[in-house]
NUPASE-490198 format. One line per 8 residues: number of its first residue (from 1); their letters; for each residue z, y, x of N, C-alpha, C. Coordinates in Angstrom, 3 decimals, always signed. Example, Ala and Ser with C-alpha at 12.3 -4.5 7.8 and 13.67 -1.06 7.14 Angstrom:
2
1> AS> +7.800 -5.690 +13.190 +7.800 -4.500 +12.300 +7.800 -3.300 +13.200 | +7.080 -2.250 +12.850 +7.140 -1.060 +13.670 +7.870 +0.030 +12.900
This chain:
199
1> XXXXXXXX> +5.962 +29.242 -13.771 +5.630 +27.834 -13.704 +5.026 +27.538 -12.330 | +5.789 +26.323 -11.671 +4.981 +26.121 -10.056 +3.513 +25.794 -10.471 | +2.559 +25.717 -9.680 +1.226 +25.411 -9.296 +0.994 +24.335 -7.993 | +0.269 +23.533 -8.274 -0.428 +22.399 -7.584 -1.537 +23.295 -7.023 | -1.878 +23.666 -5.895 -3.682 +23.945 -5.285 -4.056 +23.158 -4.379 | -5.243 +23.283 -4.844 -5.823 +22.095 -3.458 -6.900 +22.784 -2.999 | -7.272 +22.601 -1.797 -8.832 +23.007 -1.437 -9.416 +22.125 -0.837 | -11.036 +22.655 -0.577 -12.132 +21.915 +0.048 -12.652 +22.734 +0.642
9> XXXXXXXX> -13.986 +22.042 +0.958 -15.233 +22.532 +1.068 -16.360 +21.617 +1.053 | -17.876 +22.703 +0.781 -18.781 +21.879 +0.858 -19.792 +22.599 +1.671 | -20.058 +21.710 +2.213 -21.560 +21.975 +3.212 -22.818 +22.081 +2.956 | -23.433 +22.830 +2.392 -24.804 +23.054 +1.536 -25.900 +22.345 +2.424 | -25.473 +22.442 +4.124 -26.578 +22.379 +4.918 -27.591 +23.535 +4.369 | -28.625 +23.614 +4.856 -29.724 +24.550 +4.620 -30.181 +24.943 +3.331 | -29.709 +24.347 +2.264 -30.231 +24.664 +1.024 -28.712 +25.553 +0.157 | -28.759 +26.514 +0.975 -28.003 +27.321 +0.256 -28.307 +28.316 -0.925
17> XXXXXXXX> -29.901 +28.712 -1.294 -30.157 +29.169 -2.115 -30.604 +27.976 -3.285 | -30.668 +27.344 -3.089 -30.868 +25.914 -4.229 -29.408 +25.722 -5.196 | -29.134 +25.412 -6.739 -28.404 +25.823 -7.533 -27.812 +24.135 -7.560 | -26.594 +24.198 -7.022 -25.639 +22.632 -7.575 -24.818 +22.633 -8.110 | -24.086 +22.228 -8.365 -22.688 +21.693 -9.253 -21.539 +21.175 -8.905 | -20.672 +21.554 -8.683 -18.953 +20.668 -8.842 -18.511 +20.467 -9.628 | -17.997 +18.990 -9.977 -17.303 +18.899 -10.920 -15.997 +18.630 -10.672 | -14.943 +19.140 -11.157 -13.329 +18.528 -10.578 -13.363 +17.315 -11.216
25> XXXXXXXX> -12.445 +16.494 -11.090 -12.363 +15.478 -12.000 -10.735 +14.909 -11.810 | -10.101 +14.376 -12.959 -9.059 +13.903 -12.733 -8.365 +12.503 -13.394 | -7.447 +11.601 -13.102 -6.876 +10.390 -13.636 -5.384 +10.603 -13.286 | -4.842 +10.937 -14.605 -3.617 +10.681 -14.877 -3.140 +9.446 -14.668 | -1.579 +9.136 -14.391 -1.113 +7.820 -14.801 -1.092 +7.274 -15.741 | -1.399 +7.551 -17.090 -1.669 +7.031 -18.331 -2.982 +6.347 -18.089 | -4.158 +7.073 -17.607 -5.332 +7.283 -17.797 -6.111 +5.616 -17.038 | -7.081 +5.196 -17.410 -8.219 +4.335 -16.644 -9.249 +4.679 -16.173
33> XXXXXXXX> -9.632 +6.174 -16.632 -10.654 +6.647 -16.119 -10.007 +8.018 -15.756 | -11.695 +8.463 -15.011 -11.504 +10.211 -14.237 -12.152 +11.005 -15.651 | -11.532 +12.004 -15.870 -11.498 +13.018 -16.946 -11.484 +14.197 -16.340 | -13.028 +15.019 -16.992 -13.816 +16.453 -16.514 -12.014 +17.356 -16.848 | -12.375 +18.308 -15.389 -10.848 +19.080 -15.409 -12.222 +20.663 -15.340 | -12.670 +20.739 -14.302 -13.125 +22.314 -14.537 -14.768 +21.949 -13.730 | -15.789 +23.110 -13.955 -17.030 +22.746 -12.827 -17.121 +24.031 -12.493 | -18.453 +23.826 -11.627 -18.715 +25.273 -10.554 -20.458 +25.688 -10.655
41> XXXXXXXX> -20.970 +26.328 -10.491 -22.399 +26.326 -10.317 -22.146 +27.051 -9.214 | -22.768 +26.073 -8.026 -22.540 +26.892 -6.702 -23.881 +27.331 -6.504 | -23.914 +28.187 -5.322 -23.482 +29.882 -4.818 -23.142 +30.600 -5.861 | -23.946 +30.126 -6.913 -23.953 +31.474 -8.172 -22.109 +32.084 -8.493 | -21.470 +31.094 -8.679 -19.683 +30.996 -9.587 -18.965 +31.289 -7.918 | -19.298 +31.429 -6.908 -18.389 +31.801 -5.938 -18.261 +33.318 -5.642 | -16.727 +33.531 -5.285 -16.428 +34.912 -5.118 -16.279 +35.681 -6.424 | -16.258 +35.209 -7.565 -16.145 +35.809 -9.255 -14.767 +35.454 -9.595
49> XXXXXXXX> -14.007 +36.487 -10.401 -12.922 +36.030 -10.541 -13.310 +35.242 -12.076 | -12.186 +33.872 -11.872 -12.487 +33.141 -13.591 -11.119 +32.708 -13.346 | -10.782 +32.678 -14.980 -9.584 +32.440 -15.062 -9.960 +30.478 -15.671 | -9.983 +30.104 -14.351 -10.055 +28.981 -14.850 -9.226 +27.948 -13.667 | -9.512 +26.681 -13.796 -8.822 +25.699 -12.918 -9.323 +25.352 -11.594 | -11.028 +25.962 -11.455 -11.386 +26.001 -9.953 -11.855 +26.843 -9.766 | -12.206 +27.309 -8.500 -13.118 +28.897 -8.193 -13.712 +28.529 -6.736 | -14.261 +29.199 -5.986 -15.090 +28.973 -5.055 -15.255 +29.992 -4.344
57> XXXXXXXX> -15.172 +30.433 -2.854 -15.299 +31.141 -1.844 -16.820 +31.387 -1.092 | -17.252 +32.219 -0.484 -18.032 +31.903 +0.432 -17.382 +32.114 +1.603 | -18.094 +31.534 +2.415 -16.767 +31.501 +4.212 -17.632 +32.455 +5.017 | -16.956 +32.529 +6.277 -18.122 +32.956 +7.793 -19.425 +32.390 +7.696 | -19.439 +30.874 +7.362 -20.312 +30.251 +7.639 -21.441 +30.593 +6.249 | -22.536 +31.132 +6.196 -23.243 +31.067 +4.812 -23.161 +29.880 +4.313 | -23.541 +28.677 +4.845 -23.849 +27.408 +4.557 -22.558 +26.431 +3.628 | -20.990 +27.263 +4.505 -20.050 +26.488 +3.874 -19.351 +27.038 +2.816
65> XXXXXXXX> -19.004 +26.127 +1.895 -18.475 +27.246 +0.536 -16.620 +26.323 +0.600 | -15.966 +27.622 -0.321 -14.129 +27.226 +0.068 -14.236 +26.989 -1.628 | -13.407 +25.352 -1.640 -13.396 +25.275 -3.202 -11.729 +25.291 -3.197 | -11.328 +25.701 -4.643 -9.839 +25.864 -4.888 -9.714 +24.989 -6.658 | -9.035 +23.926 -6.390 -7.739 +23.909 -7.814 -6.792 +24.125 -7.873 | -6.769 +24.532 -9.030 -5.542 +25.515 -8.887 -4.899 +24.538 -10.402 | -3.688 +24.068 -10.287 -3.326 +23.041 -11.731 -1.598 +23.512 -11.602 | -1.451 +23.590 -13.338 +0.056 +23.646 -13.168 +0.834 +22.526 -13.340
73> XXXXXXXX> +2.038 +22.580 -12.328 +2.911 +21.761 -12.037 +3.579 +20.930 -13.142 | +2.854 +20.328 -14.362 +3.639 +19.977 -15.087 +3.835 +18.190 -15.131 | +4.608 +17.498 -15.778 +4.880 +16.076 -15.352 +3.374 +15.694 -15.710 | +2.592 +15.934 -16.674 +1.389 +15.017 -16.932 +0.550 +15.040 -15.877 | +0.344 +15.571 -14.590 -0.277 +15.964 -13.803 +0.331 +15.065 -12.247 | +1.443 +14.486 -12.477 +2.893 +13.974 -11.584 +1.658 +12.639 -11.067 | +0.882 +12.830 -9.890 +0.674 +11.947 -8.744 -0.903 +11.544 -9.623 | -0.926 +12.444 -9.978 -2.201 +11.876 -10.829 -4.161 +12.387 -9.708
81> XXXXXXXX> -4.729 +11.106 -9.820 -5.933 +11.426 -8.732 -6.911 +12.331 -9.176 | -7.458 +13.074 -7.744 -8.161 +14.173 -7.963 -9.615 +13.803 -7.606 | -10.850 +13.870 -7.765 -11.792 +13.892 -7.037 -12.882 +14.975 -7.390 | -13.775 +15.480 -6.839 -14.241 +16.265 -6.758 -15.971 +15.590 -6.588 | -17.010 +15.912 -7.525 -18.474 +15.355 -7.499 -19.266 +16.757 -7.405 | -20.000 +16.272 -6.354 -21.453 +17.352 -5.866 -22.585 +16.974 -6.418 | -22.931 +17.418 -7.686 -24.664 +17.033 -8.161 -25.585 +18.365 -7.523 | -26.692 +17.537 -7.182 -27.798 +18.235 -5.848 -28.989 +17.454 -6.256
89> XXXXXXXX> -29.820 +18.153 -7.075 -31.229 +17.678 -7.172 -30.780 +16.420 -7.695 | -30.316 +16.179 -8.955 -29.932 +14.984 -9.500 -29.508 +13.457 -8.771 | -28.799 +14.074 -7.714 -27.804 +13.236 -6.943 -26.210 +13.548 -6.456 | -25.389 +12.765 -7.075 -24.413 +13.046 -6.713 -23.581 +12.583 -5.457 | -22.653 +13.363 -5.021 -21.983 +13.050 -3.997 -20.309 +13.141 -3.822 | -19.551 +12.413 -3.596 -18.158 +12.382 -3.705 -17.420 +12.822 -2.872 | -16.065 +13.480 -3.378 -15.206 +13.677 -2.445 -14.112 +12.377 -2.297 | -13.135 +12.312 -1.384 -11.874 +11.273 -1.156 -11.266 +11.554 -2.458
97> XXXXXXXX> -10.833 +10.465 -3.178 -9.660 +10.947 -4.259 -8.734 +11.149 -3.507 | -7.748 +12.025 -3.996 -6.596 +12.837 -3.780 -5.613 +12.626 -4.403 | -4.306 +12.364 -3.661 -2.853 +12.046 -5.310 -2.539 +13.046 -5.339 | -1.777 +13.491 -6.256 -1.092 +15.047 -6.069 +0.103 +14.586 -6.042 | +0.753 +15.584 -5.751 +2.482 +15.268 -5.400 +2.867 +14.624 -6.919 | +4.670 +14.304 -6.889 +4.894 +14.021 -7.847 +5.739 +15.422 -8.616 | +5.623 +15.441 -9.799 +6.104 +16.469 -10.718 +7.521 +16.098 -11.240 | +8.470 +16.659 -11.039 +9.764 +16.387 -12.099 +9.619 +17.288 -13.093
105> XXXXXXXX> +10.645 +16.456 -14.237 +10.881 +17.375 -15.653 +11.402 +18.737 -15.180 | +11.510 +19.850 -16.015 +12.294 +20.783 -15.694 +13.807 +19.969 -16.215 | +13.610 +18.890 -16.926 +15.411 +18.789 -17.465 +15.903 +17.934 -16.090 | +14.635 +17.080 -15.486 +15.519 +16.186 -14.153 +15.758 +17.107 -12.758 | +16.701 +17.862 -13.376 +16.424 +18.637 -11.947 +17.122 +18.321 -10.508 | +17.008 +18.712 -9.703 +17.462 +18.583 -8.250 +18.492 +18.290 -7.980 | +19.464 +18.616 -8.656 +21.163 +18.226 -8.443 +21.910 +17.582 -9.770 | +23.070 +17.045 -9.433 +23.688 +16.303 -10.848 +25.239 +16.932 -10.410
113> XXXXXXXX> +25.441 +18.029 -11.857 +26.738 +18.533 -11.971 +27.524 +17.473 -12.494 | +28.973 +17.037 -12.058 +29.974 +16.682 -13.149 +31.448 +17.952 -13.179 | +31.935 +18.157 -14.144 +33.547 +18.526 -14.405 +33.672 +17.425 -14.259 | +35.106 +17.042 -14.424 +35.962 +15.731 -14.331 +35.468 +14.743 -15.267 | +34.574 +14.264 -14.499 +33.546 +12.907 -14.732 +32.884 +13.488 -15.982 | +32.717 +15.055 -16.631 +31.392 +14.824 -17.677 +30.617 +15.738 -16.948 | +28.962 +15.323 -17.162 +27.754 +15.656 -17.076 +27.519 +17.250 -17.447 | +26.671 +17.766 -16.174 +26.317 +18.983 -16.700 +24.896 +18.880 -17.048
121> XXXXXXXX> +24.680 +19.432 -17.666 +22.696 +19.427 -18.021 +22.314 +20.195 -19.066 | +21.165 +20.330 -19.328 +20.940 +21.456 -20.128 +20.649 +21.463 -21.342 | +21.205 +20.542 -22.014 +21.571 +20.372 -23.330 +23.093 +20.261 -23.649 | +23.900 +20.116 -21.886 +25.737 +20.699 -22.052 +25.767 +21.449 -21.245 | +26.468 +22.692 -21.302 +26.195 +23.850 -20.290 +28.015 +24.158 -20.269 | +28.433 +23.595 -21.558 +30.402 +23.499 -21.844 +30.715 +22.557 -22.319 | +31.759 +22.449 -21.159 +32.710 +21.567 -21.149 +34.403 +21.736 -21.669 | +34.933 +20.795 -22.276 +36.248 +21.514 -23.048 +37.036 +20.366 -22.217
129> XXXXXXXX> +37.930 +20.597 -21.936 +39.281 +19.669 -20.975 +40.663 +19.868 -21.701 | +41.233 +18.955 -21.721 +42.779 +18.959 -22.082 +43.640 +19.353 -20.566 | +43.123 +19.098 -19.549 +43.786 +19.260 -18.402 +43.306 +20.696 -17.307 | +44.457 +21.445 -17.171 +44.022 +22.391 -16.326 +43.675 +22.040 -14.535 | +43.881 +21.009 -14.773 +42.994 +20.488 -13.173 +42.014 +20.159 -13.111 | +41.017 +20.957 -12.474 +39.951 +20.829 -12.532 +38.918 +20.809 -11.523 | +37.928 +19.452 -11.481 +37.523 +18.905 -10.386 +35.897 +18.952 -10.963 | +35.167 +19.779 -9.701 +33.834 +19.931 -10.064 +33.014 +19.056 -8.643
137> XXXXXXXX> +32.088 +18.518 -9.154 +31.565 +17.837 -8.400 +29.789 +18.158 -8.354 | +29.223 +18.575 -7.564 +28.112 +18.634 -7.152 +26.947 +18.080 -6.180 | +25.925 +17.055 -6.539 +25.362 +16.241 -5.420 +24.200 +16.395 -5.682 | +23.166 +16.635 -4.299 +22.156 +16.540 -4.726 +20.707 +14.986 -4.929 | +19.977 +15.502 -5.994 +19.724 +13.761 -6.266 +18.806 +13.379 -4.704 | +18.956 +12.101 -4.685 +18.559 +11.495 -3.506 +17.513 +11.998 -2.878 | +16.221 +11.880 -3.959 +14.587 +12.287 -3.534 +15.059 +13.903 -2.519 | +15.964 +14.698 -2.850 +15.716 +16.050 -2.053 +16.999 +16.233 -1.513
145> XXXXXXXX> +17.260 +15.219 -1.005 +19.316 +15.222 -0.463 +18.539 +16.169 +1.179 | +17.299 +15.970 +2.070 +17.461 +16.864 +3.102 +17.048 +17.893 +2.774 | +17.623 +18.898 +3.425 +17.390 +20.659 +2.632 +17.879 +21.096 +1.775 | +19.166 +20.543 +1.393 +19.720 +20.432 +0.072 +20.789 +21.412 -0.030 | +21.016 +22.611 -0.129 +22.265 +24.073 +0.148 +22.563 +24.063 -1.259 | +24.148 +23.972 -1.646 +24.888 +24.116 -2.476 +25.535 +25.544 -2.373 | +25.756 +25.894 -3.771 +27.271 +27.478 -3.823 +27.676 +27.308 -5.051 | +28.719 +26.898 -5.301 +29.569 +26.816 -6.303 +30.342 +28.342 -6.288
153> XXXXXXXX> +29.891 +28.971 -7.842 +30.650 +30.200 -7.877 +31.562 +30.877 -9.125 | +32.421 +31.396 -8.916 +32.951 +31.726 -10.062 +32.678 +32.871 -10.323 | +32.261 +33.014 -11.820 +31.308 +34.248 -12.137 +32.616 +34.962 -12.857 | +33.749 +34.714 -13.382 +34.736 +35.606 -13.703 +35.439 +36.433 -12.518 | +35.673 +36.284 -11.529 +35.757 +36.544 -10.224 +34.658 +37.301 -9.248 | +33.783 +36.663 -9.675 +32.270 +36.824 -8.749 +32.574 +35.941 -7.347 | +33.625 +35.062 -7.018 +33.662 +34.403 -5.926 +33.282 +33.149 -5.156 | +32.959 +33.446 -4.456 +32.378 +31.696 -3.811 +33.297 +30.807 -3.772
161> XXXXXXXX> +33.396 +29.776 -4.460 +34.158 +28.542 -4.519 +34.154 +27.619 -3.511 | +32.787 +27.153 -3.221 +32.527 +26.202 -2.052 +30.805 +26.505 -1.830 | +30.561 +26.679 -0.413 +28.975 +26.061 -0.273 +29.154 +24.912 +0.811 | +28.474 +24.084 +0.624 +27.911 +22.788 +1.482 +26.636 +22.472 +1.505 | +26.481 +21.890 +2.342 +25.073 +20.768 +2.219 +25.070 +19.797 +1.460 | +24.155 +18.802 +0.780 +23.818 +17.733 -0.234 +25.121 +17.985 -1.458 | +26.344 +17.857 -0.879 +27.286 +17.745 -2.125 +28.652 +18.315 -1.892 | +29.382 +19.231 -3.099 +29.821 +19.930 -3.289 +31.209 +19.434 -4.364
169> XXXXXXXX> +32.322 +19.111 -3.911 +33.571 +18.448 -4.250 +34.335 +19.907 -4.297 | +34.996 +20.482 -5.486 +36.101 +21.867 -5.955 +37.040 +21.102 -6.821 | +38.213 +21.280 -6.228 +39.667 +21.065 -6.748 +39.936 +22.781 -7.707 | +40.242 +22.892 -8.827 +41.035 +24.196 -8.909 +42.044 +23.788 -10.467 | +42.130 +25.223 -10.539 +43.232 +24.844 -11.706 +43.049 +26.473 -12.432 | +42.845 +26.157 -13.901 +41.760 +27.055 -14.923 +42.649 +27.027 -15.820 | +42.803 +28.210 -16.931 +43.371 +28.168 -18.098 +42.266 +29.349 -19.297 | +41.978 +28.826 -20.338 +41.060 +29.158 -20.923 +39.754 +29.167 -20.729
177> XXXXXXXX> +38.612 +30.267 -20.613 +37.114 +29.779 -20.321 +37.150 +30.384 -19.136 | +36.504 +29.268 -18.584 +35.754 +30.025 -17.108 +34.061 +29.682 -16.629 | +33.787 +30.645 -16.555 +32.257 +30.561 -15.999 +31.804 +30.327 -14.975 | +30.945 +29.480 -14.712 +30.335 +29.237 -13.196 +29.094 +29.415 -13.107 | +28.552 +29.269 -11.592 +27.192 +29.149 -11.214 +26.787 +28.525 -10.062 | +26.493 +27.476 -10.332 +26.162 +26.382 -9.007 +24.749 +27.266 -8.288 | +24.379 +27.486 -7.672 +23.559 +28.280 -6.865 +22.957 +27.159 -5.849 | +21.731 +26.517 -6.155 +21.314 +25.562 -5.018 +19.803 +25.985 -4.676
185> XXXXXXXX> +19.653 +25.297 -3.413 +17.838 +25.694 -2.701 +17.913 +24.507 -2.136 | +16.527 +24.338 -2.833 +15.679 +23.019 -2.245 +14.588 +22.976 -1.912 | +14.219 +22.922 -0.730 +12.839 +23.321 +0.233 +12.987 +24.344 +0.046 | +13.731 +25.481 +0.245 +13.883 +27.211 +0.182 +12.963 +27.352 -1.049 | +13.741 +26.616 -1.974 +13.258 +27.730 -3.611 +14.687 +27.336 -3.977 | +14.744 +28.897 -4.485 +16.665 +28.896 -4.970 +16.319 +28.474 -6.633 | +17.209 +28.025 -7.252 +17.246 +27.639 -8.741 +18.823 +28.000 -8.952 | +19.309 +27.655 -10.170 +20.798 +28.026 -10.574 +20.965 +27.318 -11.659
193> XXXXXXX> +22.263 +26.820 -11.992 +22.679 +25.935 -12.968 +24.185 +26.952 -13.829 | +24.388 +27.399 -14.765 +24.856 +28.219 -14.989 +26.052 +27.226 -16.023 | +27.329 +27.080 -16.180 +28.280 +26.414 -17.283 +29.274 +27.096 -17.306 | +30.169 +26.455 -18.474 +31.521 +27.214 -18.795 +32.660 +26.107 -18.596 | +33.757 +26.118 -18.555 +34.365 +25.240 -18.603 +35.673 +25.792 -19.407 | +35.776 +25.098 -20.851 +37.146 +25.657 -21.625 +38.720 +24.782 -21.777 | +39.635 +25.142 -21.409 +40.594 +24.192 -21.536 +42.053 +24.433 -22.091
């Protein structure tokens, strides 16, 4: 599963042995308010491993501490604001809210397969044709069309069909099942779309 991290820091100034607090905080797009995500008791919680959603460093500097969230990439999380509160001797202090990127479904993914005009996706992975001509079409969706490397392959063969950039047009001609594997990278993370096509 991808991961969202973010970091900070905070500046204790001189009262580095004095005991404060972080709180993460977060607002979904559903949400109207900021909702407790993880906290810290600083110096004490830095440098400990926790299996949790923030953790905390100490740096070169004694004074400055390295904060980390660490959130998984899932849609409820898709551009949703981050902020971060410093309580210090019963005063708090804020960080900038933060958007986080946006999250896609795992089902909306990066490219849109067709066979001869039907949909590939991952609730159809086969396709059945009356016609042994067969036209595969591969594009990638708009949001990630730059960086966009296609490989159309035939896995009965093991052969490369076509690679291109953004989109990927194969003429062939099939009799019974044949297997493929669209092979694409977007921002250099490879993924794969795997179908059959029977006719």
């Amino acid at each position: 599963m991808d991961r969202i991290i973010m970091y900070g820091k905070v500046d204790l100034n001189e009262n580095i042995h004095s005991l404060s607090v972080v709180n993460f905080e977060i607002k979904r797009q559903n949400e109207t308010t900021l909702q407790f995500i993880c906290f810290l008791q600083i110096p004490k919680d830095c440098d400990k491993h926790v299996d949790n959603y923030c953790s905390c460093f100490k740096t070169d500097d004694r004074k400055v501490l390295k904060l980390v969230l660490n959130l998984t990439a899932i849609t409820v999380n898709s551009e949703a604001e981050i902020r971060a509160e410093l309580v210090y001797r019963e005063t708090f202090f804020y960080s900038e809210i933060r958007k986080l990127p946006i999250v896609y479904a795992s089902d909306t993914d990066g490219v849109l397969v067709f066979v001869n005009a039907q949909s590939i996706h991952t609730k159809q992975t086969n396709v059945t044709l009356n016609d042994t001509r067969v036209i595969v079409l591969s594009t990638c969706r708009e949001k990630f069309v730059l960086g966009c490397e296609l490989e159309l392959i035939n896995l009965e063969t093991e052969t490369l069909l076509k690679s291109e950039k953004e989109i990927v047009v194969y003429n062939g001609n099939f009799n019974g099942t044949t297997h493929f594997k669209l092979k694409y990278k977007i921002c250099n993370i490879q993924r794969n779309i795997s179908f059959s096509i029977t006719i």
